[in-house]
The first five atom37 places (N, CA, C, CB, O) and aatype in JSON, in Angstrom:
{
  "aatype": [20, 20, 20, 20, 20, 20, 20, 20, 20, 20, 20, 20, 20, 20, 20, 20, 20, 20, 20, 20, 20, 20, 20, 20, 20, 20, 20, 20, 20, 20, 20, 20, 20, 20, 20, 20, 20, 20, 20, 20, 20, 20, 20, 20, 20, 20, 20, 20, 20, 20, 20, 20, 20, 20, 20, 20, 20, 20, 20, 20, 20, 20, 20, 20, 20, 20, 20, 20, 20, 20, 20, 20, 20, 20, 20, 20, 20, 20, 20, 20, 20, 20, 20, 20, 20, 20, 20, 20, 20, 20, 20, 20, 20, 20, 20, 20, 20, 20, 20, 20, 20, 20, 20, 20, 20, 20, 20, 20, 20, 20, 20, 20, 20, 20, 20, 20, 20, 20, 20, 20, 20, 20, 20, 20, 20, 20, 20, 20, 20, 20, 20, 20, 20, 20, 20, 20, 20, 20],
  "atom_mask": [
    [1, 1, 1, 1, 1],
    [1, 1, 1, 1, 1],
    [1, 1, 1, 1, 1],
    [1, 1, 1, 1, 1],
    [1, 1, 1, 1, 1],
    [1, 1, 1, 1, 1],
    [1, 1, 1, 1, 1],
    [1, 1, 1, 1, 1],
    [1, 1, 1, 1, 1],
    [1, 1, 1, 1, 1],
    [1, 1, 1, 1, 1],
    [1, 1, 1, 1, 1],
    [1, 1, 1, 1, 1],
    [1, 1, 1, 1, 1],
    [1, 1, 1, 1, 1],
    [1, 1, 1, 1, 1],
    [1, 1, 1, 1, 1],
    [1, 1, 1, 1, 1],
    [1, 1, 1, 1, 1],
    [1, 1, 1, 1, 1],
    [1, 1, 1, 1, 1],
    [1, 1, 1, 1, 1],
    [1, 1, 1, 1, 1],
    [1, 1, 1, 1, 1],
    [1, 1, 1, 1, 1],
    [1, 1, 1, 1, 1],
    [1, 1, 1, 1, 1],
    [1, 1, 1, 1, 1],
    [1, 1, 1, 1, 1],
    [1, 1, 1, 1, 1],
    [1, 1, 1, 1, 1],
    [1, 1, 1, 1, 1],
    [1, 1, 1, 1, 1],
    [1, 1, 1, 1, 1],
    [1, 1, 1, 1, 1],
    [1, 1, 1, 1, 1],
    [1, 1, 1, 1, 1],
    [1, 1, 1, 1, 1],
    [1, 1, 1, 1, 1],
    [1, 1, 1, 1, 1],
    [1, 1, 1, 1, 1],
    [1, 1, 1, 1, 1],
    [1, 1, 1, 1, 1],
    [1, 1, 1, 1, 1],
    [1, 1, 1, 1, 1],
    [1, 1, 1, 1, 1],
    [1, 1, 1, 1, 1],
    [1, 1, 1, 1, 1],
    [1, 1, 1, 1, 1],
    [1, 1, 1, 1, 1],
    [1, 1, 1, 1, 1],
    [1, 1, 1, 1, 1],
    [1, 1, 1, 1, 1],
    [1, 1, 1, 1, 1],
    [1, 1, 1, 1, 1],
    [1, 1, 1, 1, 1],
    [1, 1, 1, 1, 1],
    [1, 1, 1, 1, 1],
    [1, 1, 1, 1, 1],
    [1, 1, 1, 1, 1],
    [1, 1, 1, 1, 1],
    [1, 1, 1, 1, 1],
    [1, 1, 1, 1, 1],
    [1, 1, 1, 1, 1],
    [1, 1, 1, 1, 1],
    [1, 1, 1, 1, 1],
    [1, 1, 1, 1, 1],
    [1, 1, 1, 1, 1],
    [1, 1, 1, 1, 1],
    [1, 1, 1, 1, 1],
    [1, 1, 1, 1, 1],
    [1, 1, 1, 1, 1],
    [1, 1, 1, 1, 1],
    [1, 1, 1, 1, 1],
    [1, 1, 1, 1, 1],
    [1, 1, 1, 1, 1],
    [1, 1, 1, 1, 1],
    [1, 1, 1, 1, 1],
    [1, 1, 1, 1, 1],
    [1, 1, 1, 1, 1],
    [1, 1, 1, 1, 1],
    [1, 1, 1, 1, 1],
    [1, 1, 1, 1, 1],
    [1, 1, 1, 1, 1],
    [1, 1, 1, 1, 1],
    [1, 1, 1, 1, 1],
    [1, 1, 1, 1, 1],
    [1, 1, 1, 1, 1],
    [1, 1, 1, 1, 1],
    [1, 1, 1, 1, 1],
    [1, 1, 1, 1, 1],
    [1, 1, 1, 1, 1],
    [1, 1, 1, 1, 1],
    [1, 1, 1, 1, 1],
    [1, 1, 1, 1, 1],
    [1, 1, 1, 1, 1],
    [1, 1, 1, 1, 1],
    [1, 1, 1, 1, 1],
    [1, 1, 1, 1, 1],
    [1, 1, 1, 1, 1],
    [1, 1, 1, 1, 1],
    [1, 1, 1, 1, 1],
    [1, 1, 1, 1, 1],
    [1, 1, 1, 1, 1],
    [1, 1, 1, 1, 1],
    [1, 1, 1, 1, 1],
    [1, 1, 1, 1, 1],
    [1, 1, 1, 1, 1],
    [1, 1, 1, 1, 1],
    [1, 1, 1, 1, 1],
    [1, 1, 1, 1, 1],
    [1, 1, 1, 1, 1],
    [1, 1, 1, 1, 1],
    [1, 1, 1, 1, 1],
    [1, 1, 1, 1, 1],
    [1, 1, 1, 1, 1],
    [1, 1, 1, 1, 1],
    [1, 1, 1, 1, 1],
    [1, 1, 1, 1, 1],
    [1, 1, 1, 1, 1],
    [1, 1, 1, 1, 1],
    [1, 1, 1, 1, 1],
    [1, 1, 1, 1, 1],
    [1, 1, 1, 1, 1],
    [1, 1, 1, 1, 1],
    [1, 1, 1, 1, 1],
    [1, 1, 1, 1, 1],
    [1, 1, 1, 1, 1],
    [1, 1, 1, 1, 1],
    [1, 1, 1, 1, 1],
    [1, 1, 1, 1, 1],
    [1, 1, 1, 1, 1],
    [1, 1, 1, 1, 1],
    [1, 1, 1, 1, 1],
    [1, 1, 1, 1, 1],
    [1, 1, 1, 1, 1],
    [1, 1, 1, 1, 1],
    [1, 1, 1, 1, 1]
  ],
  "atom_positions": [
    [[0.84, -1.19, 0.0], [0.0, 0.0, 0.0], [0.89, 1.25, 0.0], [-0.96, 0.0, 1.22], [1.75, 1.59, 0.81]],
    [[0.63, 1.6, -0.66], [1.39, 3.36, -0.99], [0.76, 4.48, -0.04], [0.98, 4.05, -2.85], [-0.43, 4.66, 0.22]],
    [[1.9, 5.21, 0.4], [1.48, 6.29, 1.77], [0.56, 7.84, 0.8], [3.59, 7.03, 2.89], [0.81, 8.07, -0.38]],
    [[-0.15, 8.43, 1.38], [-1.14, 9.63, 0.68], [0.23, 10.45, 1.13], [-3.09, 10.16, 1.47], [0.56, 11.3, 0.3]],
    [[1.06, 10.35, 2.26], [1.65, 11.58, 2.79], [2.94, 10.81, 3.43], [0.58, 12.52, 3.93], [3.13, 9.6, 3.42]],
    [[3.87, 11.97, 4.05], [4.9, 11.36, 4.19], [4.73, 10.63, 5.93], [6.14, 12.46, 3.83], [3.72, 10.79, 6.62]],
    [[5.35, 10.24, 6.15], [5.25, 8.8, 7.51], [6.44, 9.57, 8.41], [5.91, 6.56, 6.83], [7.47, 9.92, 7.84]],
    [[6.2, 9.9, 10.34], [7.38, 10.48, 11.15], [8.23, 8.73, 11.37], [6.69, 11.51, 12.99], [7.76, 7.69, 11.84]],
    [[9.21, 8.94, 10.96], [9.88, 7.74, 12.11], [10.72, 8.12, 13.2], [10.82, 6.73, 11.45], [10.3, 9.15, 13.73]],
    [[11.69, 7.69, 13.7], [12.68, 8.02, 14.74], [13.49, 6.61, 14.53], [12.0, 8.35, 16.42], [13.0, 5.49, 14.41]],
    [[14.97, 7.03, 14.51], [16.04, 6.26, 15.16], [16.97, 6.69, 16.08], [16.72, 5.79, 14.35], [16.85, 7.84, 16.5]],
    [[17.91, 5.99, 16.48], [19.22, 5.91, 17.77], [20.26, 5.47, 16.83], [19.02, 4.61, 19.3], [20.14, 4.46, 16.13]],
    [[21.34, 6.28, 16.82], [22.6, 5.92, 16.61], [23.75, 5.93, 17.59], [22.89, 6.57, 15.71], [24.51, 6.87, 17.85]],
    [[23.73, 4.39, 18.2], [24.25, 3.89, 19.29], [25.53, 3.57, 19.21], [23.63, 2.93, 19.67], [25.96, 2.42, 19.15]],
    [[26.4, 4.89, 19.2], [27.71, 4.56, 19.22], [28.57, 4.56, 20.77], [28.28, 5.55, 18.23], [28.37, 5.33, 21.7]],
    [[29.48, 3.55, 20.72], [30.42, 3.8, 21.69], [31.33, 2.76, 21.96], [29.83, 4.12, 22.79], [31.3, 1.53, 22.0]],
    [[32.51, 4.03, 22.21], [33.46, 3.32, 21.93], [34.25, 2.85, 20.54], [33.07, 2.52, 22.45], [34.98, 1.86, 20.49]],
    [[33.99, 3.71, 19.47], [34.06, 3.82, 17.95], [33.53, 3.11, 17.44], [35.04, 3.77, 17.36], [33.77, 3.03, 16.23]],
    [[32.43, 2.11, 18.1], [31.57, 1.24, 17.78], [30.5, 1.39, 17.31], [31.39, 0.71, 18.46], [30.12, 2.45, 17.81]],
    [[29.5, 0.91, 16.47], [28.07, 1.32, 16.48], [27.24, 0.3, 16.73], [27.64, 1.91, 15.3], [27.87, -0.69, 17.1]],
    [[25.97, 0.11, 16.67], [25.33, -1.08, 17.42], [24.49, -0.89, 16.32], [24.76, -1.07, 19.09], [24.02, 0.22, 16.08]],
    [[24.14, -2.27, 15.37], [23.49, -2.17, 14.41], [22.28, -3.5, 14.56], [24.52, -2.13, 13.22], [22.41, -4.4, 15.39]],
    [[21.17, -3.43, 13.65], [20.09, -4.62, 13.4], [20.11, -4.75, 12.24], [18.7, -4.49, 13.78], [20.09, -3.75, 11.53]],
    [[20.14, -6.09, 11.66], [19.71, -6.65, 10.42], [18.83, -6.78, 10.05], [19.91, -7.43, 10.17], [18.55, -7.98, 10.11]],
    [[17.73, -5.95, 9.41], [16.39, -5.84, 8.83], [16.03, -7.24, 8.04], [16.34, -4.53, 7.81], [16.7, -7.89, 7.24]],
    [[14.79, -7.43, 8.53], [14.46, -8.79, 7.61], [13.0, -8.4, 7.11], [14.46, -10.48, 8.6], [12.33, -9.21, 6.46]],
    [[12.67, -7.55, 7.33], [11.44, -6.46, 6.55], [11.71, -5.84, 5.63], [10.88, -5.39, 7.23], [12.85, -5.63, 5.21]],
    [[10.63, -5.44, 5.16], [10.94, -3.75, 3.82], [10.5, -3.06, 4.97], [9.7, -3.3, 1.88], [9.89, -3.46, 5.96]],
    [[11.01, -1.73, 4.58], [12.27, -1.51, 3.62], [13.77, -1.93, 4.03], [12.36, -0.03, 3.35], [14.21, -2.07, 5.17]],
    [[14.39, -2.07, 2.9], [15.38, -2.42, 2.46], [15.8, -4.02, 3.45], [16.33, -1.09, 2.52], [16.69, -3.94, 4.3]],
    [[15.28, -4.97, 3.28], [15.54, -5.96, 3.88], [16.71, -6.79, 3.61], [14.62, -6.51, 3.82], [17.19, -6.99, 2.49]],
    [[17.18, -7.33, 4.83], [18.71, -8.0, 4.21], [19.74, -6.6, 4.63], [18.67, -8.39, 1.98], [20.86, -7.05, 4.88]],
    [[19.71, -5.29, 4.76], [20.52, -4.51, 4.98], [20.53, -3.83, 6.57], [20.34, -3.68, 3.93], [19.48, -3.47, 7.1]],
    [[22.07, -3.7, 7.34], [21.61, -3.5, 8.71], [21.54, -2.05, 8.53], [22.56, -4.07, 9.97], [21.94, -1.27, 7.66]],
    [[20.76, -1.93, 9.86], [20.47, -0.17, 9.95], [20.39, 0.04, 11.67], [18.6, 0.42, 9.02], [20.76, -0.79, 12.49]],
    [[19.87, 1.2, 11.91], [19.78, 1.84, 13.36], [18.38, 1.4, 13.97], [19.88, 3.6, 13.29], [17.35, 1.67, 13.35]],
    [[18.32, 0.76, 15.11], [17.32, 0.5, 15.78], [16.16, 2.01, 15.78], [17.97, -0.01, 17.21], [16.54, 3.16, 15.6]],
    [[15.25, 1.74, 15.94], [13.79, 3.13, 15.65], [12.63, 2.32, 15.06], [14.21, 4.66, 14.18], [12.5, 1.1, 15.0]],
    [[11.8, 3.32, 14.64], [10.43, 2.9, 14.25], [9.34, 3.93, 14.01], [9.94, 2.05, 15.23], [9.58, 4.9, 13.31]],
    [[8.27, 3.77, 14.52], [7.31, 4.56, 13.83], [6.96, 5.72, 15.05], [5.92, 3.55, 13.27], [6.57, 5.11, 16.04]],
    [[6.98, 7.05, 15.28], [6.7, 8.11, 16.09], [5.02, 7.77, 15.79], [7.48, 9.74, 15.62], [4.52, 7.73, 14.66]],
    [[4.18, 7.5, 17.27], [2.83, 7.79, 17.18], [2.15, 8.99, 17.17], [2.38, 7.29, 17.97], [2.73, 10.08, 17.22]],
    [[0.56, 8.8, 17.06], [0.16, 10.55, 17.3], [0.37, 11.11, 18.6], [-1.43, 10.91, 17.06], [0.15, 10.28, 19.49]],
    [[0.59, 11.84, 18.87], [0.8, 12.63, 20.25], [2.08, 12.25, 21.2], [-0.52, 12.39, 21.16], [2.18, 12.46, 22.4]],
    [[2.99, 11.64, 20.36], [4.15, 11.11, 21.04], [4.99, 12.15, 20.69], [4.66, 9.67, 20.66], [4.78, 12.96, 19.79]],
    [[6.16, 12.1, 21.58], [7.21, 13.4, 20.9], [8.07, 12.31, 20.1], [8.39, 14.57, 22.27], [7.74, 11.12, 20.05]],
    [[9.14, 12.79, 19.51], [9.99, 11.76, 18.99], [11.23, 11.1, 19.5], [10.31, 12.15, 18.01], [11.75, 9.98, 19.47]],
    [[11.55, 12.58, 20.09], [12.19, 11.65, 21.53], [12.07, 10.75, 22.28], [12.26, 11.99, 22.34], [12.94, 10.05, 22.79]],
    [[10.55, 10.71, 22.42], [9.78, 9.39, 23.51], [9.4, 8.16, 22.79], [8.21, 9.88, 24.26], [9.31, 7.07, 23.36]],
    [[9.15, 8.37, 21.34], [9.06, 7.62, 20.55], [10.11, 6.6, 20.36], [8.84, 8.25, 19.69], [10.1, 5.38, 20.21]],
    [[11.31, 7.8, 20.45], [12.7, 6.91, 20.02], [13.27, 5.8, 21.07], [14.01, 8.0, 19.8], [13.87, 4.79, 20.71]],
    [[12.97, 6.2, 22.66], [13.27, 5.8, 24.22], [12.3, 4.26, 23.81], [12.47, 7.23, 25.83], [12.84, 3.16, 23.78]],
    [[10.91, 4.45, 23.52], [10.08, 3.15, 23.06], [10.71, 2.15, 22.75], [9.29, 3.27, 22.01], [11.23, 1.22, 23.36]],
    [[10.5, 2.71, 20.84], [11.17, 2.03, 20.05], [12.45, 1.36, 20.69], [11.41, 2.86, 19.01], [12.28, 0.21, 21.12]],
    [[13.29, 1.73, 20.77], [14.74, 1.53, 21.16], [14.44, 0.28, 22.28], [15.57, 3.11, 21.85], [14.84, -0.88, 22.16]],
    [[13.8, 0.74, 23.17], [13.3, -0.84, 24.16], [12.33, -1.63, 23.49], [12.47, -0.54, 25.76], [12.79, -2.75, 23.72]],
    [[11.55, -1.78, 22.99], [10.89, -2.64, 21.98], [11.59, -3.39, 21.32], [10.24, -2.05, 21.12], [11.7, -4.57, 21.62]],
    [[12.21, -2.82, 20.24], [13.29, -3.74, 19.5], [14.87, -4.56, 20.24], [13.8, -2.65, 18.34], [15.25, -5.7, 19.94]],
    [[15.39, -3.9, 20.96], [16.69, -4.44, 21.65], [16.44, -4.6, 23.08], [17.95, -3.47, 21.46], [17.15, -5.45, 23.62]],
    [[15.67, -4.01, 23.77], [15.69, -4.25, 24.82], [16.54, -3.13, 25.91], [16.08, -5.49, 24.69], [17.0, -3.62, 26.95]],
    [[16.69, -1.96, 25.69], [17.66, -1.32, 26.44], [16.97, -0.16, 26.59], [19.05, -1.21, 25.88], [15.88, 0.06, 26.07]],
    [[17.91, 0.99, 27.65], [17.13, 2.36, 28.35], [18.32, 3.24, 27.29], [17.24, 2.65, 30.66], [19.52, 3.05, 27.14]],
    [[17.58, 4.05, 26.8], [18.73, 4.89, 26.8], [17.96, 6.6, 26.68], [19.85, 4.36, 25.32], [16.75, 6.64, 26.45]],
    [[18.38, 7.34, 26.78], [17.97, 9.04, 26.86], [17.99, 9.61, 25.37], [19.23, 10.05, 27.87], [19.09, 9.61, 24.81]],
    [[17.07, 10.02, 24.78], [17.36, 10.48, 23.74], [17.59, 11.71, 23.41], [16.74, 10.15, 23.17], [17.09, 11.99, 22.32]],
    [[18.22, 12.71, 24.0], [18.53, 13.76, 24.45], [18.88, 14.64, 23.16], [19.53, 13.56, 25.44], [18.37, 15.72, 22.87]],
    [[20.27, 13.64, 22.16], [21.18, 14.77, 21.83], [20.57, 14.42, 20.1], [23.25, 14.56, 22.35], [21.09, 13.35, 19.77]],
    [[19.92, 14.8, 19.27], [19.42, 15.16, 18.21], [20.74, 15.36, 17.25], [18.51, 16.34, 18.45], [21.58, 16.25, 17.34]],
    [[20.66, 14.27, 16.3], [21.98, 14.25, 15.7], [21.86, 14.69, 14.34], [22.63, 12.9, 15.75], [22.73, 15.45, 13.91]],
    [[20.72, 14.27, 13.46], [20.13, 15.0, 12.18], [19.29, 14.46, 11.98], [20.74, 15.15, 11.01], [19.01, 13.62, 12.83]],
    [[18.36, 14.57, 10.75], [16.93, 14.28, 10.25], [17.53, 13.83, 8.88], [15.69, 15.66, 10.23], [18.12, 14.36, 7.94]],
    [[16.86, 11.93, 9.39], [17.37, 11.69, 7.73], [15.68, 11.5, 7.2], [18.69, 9.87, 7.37], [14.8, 11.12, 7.98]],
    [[15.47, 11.78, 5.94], [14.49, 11.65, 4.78], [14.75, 10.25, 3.75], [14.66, 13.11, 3.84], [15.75, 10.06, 3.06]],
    [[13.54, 9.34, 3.88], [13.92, 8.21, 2.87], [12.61, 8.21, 2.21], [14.41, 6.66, 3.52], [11.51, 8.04, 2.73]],
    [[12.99, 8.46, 0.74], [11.81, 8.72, -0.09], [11.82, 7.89, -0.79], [11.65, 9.81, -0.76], [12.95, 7.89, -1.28]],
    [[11.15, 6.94, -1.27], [11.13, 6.01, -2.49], [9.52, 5.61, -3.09], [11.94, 4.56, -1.98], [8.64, 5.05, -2.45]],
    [[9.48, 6.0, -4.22], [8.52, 6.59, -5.06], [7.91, 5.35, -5.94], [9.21, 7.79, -5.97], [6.74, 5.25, -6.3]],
    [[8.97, 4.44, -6.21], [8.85, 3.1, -6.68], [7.46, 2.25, -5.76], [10.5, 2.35, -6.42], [6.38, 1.76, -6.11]],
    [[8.15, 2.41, -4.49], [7.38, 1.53, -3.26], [6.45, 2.21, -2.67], [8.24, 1.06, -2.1], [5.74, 1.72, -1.79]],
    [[6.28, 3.92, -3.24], [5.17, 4.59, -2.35], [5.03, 4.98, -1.41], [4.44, 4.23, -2.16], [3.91, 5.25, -0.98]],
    [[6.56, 5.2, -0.49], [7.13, 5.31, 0.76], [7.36, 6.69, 0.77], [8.33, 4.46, 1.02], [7.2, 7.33, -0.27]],
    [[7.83, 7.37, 2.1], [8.24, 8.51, 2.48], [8.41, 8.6, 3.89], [7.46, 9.41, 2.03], [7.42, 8.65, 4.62]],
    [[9.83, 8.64, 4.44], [9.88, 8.75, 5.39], [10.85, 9.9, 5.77], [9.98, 7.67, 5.76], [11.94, 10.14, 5.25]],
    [[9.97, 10.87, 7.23], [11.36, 11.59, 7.44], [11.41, 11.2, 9.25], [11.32, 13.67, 6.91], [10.38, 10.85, 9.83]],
    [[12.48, 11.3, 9.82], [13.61, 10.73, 10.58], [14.04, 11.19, 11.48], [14.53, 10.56, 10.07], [15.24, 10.92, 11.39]],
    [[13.83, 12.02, 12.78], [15.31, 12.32, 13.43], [15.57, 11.13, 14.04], [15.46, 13.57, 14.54], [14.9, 10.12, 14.21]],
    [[17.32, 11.65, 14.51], [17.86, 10.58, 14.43], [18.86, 10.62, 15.79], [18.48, 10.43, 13.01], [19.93, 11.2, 15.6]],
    [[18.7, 10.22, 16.75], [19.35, 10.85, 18.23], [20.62, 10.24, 18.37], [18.46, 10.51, 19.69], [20.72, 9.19, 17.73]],
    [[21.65, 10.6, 19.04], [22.83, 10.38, 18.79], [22.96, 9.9, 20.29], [23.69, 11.56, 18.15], [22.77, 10.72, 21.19]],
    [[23.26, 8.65, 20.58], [23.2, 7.75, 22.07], [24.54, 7.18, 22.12], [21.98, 6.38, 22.18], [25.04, 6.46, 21.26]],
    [[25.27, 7.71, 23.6], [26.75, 7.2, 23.74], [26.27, 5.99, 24.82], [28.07, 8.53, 24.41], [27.05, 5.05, 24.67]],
    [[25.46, 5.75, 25.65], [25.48, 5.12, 26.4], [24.03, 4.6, 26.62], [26.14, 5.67, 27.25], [23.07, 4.98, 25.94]],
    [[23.96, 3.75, 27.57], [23.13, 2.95, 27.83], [22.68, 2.01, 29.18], [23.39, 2.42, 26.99], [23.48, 1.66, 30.06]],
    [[21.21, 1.67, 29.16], [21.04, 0.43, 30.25], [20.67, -0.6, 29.93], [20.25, 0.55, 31.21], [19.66, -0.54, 29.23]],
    [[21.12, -1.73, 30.16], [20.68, -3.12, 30.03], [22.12, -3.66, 28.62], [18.56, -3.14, 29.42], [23.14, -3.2, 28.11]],
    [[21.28, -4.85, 28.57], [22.32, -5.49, 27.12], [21.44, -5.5, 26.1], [23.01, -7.22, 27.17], [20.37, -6.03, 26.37]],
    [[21.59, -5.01, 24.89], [21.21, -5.57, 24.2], [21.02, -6.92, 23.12], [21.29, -5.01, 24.15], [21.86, -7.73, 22.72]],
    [[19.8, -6.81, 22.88], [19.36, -8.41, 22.3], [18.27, -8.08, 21.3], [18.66, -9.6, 23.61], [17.72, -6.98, 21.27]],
    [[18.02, -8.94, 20.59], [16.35, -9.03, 19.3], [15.65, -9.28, 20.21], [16.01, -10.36, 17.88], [15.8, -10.22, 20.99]],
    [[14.44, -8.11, 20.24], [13.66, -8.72, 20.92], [12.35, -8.79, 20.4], [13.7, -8.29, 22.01], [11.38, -8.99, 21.13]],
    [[12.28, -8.63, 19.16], [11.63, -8.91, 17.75], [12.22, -9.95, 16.37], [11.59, -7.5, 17.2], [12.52, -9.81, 15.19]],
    [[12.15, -10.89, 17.25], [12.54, -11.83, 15.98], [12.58, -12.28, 14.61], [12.31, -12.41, 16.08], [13.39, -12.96, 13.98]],
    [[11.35, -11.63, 14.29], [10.42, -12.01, 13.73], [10.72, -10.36, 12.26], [8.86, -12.21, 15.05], [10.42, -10.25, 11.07]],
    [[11.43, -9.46, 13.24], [11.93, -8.63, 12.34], [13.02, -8.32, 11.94], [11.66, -7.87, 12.49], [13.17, -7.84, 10.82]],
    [[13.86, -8.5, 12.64], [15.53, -8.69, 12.91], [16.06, -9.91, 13.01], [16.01, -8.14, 14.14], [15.85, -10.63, 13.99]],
    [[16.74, -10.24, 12.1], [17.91, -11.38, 11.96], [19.03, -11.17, 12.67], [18.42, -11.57, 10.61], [19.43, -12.26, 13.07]],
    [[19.91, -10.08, 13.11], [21.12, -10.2, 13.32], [20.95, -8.25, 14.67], [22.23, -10.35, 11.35], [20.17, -7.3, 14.78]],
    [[21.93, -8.63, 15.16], [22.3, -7.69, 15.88], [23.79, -7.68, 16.47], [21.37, -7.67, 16.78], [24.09, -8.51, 17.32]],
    [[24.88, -6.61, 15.97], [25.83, -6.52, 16.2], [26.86, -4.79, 16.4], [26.03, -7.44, 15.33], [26.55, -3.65, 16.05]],
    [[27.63, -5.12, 16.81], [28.26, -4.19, 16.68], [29.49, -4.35, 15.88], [28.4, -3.78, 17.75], [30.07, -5.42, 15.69]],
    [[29.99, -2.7, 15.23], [30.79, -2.86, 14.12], [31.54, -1.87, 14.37], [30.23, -2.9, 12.82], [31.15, -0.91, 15.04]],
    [[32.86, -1.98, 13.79], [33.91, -0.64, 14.26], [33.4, 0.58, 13.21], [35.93, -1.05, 13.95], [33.06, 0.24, 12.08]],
    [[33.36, 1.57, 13.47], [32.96, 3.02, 12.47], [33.97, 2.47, 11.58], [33.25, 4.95, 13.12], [33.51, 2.09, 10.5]],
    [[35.01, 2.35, 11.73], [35.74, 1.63, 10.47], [35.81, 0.71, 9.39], [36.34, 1.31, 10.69], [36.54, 0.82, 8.4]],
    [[35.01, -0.21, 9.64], [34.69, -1.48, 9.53], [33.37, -2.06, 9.07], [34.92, -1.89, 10.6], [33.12, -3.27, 9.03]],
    [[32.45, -0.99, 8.69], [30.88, -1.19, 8.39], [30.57, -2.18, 7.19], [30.18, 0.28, 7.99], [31.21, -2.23, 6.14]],
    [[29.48, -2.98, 7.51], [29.11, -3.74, 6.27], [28.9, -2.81, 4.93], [27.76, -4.54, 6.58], [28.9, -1.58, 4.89]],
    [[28.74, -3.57, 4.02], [28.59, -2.97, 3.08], [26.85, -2.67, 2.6], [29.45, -3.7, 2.21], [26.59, -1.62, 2.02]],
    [[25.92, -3.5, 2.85], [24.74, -3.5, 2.99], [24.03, -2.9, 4.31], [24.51, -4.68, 2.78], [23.68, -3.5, 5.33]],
    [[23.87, -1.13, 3.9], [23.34, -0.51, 5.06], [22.08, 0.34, 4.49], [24.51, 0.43, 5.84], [21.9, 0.78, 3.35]],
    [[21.35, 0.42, 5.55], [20.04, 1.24, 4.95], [20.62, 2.83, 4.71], [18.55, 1.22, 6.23], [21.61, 3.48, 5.04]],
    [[19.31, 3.07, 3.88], [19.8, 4.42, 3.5], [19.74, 5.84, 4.91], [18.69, 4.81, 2.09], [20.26, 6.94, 4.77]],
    [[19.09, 5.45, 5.98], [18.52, 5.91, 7.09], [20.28, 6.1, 7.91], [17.14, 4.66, 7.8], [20.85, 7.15, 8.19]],
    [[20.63, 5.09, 8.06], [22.15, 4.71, 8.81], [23.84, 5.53, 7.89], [22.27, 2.51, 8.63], [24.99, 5.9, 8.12]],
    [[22.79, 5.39, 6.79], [23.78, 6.27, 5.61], [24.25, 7.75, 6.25], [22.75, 6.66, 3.98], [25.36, 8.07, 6.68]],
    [[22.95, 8.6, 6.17], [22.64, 9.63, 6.64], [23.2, 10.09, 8.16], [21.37, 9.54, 6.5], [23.97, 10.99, 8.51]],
    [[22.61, 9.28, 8.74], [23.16, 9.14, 9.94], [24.77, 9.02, 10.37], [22.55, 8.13, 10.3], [25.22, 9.62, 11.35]],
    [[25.28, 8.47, 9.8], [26.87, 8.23, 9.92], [27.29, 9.6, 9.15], [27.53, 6.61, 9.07], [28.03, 10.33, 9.81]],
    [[26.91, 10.08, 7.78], [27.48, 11.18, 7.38], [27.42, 12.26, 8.49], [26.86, 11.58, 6.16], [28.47, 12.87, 8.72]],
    [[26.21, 12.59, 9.28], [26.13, 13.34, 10.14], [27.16, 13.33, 11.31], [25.01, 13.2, 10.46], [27.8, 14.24, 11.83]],
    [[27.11, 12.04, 11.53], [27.99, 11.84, 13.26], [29.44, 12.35, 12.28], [28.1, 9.49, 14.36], [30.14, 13.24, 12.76]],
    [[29.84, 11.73, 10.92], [31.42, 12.16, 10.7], [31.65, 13.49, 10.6], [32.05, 11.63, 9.47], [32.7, 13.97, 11.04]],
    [[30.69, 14.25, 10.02], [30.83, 15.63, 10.12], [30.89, 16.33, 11.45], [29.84, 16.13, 9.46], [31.59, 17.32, 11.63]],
    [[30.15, 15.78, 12.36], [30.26, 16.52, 13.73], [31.68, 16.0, 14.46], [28.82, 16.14, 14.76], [32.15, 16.53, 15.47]],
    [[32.15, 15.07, 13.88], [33.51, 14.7, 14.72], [34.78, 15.76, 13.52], [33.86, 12.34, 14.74], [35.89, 15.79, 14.04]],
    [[34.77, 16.02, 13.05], [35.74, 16.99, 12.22], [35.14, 18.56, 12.15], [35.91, 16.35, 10.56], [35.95, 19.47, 11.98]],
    [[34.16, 18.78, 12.23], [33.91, 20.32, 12.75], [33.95, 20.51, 13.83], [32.84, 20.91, 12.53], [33.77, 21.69, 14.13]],
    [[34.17, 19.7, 14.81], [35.23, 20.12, 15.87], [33.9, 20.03, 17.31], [36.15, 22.12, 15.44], [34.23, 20.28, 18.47]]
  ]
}
């Protein structure tokens, strides 16, 4: 089904330690490619609180979504999609993470910022351009 309008999501880009903490999508969009734990912002939710949800829903962990890292946009016109994104920038955390959606996620790992798969959503794309720019503008 094709969206009339564009769709809020929210993700966490859970770095630390030059690490990032990624999920392997086994849904559309883009399935088979890992990306940043998030999901869908409800009505009357902020996206911040959305993101604190999400983030325990899928992995299982606390984290603050405080620091607003950029707004990624994933438009695809083919599939009838539109999504726009912020995207909170999380150094730390409570609990361990784990899938705690099976059923949507295949894999959960962490990867050196150096070292990234090559199959990443376009959402995590965005997201990483952002965090590299904020680590070289100082």
């Amino acid at each position: 089904m094709a969206f009339t309008e564009p769709r809020l999501g929210c993700g966490a880009a859970i770095i630390v330690e030059g690490r990032i903490l990624l999920l392997k999508r086994l849904t559309e969009p883009e399935a088979g490619c890992w990306g940043m734990p998030g999901g869908k912002v409800d009505l009357y939710e902020s996206a911040a609180a959305a993101t604190q949800r999400e983030i325990k829903e899928e992995i299982g962990i606390e984290i603050d979504a405080a620091d607003l890292l950029c707004l990624v946009e994933q438009i695809d016109e083919e599939r009838g999609a539109h999504w726009v994104a912020p995207v909170y920038l999380v150094t730390a955390f409570m609990g361990a993470p784990r899938i705690v959606e099976p059923e949507k996620h295949g894999g959960l790992a962490w990867f050196p910022l150096d070292a990234l798969p090559d199959a990443l959503t376009c959402p995590i794309r965005g997201a990483l351009r952002s965090w590299y720019y904020r680590q070289t503008a100082g």
